[in-house]
Structures are given as C-alpha cells and as structure tokens.
C-alpha positions in Angstrom: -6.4 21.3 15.4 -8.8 19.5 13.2 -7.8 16.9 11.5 -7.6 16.2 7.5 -10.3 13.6 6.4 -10.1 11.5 3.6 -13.5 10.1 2.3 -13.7 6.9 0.5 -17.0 6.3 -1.1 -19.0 4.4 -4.1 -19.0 7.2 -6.3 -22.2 5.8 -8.2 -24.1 5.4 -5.3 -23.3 7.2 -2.2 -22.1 11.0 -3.6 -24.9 12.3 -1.5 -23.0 11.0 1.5 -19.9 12.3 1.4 -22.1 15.8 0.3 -23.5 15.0 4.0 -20.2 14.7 5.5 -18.9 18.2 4.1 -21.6 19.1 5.6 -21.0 18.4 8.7 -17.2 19.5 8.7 -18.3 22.7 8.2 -20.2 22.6 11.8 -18.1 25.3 14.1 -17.5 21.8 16.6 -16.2 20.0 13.7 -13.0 18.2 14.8 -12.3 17.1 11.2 -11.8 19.4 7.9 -12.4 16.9 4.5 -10.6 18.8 1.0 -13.2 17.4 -1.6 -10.3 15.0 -3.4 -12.5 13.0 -5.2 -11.2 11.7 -7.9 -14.2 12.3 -10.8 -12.5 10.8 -13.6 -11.0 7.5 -14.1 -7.2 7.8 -15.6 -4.6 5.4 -16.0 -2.4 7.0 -12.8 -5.7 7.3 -10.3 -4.4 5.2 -7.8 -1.3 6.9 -7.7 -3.3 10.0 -7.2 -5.4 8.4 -4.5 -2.5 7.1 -2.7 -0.8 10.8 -2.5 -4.3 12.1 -1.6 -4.4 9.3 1.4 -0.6 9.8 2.8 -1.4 13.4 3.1 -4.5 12.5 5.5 -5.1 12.1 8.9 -7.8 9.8 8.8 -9.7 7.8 5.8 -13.6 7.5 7.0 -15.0 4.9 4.5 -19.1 5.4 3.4 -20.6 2.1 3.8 -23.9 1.8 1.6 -25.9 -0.8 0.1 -23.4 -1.6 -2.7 -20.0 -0.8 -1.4 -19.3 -4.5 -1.4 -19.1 -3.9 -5.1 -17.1 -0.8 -5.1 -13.9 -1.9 -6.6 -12.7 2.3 -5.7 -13.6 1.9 -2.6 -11.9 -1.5 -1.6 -8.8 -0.1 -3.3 -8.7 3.3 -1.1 -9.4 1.4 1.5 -6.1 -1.3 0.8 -3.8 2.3 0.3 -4.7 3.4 3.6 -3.6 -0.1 5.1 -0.6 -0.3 3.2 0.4 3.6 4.7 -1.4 3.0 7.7 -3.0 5.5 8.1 -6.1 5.2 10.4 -9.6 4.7 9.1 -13.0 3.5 9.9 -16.2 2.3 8.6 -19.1 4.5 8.9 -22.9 3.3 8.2 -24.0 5.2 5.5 -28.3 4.9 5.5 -30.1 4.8 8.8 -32.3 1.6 8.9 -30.1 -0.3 6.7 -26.7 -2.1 7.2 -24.1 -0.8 4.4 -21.5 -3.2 3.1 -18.2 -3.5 3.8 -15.6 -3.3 1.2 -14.1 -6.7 0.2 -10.8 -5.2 1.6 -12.0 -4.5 4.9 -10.5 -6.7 8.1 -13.2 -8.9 9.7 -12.6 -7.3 12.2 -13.8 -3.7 11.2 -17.0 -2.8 12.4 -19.4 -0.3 11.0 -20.3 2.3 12.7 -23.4 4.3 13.8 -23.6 7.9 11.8 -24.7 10.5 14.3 -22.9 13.8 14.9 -21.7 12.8 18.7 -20.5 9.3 17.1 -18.9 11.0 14.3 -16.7 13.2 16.9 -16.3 10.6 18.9 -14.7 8.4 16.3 -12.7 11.2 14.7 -11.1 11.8 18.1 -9.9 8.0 18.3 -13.0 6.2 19.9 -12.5 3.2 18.2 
C-alpha cells in the first residue's frame, strides 16, 4: 500500500519541486501517493490546518532549496511532524547545489540525494 506523503516546501521558491514530486507519485512503482494539501493562503488557523494535514500522513518529505533556511512554513511543518512524530526526511531539492535545512531541523538530519531509486528507497524506511 503506498503510503500518504506530506510535502513541506518554501512556497516562494521551490513550488516547482513539490510539482516534481507529484510527478513522480504518479510513476506506476511509486510507493508514495502525495494529496496536493498546500496550504495557498495565509489565515489566522493555518497551523492548525497543517497540523491535521500532517497527523493524517504517513511520512513528511521536506524540499530543501537554497532558501529554506529562511522558510518560516517550512521550519514550522517541520516542528508539527516532530511534535506528532510522524516520520520525515530531508530531501535535496537542486542537483549541484546543497539546499538548506530548516532552522528546526535536528543536527542530525541529513539531506538527501533526489533520484527516483533514492526517493523509493527513503520512502520505504532507508534512513
């Protein structure tokens, strides 16, 4: 059974990421399903919204780009799937460069390589 993916991203910066992730969900080997629950407009109950979103995931993959340092969105998703723990990980967002952890990210997370066989690998717990 696939499993239901949460996607944490910077929004200003790395949409066309998580567009590449749908992506590849939809490949027919695709161990992970993702239900686009991005949350488009700020409002005053979005985190509540995020955390229901999270609890009712499998997994949170986080996008790591050039600026998700900055991401306040991002760190906080990240924080809600601690505090429900459930599992995540850190995926590199830009081939060639490094992306940037969010500030609520344990030292030690690591960032990982985006390639289809990684990407299957690390859905099915290869961590």
């Amino acid at each position: 059974m696939a499993k239901r993916v949460f996607v944490s991203f910077d929004y200003d910066y790395d949409k066309i990421l998580k567009d590449f992730l749908i992506g590849q969900a939809k490949n027919p080997d695709s161990p992970f399903e993702i239900h686009d629950w991005s949350i488009k407009e700020a409002s005053p109950d979005w985190k509540d919204k995020a955390r229901a979103r999270i609890r009712r995931s499998d997994l949170v993959i986080v996008l790591c780009g050039d600026h998700t340092d900055k991401a306040v969105g991002v760190g906080i998703e990240l924080r809600i799937a601690q505090d429900e723990q459930v599992d995540y990980f850190l995926l590199n967002g830009y081939k060639g460069r490094t992306g940037k952890k969010p500030t609520t990210a344990k030292s030690t997370d690591k960032i990982y390589k985006w390639t289809w066989e990684n990407l299957k690998a690390l859905v099915g717990g290869d961590r």
